[in-house]
DRENDRENLUM-186766 format. One record per residue (C-alpha): residue number from 1; residue in three letters; y, z, x. Coordinates in steps of 0.2 Angstrom, whole numbers, padded with zeros to 4 digits. Each point is the difference from the previous one (the first is absolute). Example, Ala and Ser with C-alpha at 12.3 -4.5 7.8 and 13.67 -1.06 7.14 Angstrom:
# residues 2
<r 1,"ALA",<-0022,0039,0062>>
<r 2,"SER",<0017,-0003,0006>>
END
This chain:
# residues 52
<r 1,"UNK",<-0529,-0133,-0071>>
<r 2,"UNK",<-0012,-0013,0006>>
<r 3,"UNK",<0001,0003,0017>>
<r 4,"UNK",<-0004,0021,-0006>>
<r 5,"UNK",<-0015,-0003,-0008>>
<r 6,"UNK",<-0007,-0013,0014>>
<r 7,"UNK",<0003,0015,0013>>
<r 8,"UNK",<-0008,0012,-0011>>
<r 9,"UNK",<-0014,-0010,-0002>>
<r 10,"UNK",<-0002,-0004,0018>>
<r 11,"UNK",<0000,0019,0004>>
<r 12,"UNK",<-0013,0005,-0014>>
<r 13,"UNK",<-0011,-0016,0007>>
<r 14,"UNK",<0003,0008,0018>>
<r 15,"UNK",<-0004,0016,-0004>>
<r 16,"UNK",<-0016,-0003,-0011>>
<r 17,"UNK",<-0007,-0014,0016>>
<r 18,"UNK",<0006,0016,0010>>
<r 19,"UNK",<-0010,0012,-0008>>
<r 20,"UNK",<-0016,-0010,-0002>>
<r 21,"UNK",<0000,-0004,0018>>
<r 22,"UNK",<-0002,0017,0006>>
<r 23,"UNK",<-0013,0005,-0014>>
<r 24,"UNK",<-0010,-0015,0011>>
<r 25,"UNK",<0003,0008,0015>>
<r 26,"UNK",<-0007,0016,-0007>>
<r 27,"UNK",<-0014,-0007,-0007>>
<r 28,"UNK",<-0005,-0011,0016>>
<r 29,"UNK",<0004,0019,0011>>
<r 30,"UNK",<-0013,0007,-0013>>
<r 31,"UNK",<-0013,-0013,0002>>
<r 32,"UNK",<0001,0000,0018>>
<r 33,"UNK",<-0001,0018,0003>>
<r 34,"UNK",<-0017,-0001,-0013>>
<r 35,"UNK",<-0007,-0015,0013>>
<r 36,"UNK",<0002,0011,0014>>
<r 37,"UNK",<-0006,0018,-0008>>
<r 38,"UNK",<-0015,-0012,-0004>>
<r 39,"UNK",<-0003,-0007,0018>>
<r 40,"UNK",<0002,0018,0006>>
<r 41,"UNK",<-0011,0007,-0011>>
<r 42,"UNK",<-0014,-0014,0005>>
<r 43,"UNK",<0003,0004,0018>>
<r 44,"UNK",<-0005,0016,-0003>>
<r 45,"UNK",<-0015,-0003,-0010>>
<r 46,"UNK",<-0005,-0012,0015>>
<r 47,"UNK",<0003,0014,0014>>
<r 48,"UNK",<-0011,0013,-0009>>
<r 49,"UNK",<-0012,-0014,-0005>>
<r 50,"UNK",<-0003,-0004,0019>>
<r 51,"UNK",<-0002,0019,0005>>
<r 52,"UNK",<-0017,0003,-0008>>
END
């Protein structure tokens, strides 16, 4: 019975620090396609800056 419940509360533990790492990942994808809309957008503003 022991040796049950240590299993299971490895697996719930596993899961959850499963789960939380790929919410990070998505967050960090997020933020990095913000940073480079943002740099592209500036770019942008730059080139049509420098035509007139």
């Amino acid at each position: 019975m022991t040796r049950l419940f240590a299993t299971f509360t490895v697996f719930t533990v596993m899961t959850f620090a499963l789960a939380s790492c790929g919410n990070t990942i998505r967050g960090a994808g997020k933020d990095l396609a913000g940073t480079v809309d943002a740099t592209q957008n500036a770019g942008k503003r730059v080139d049509n800056a420098a035509k007139y």
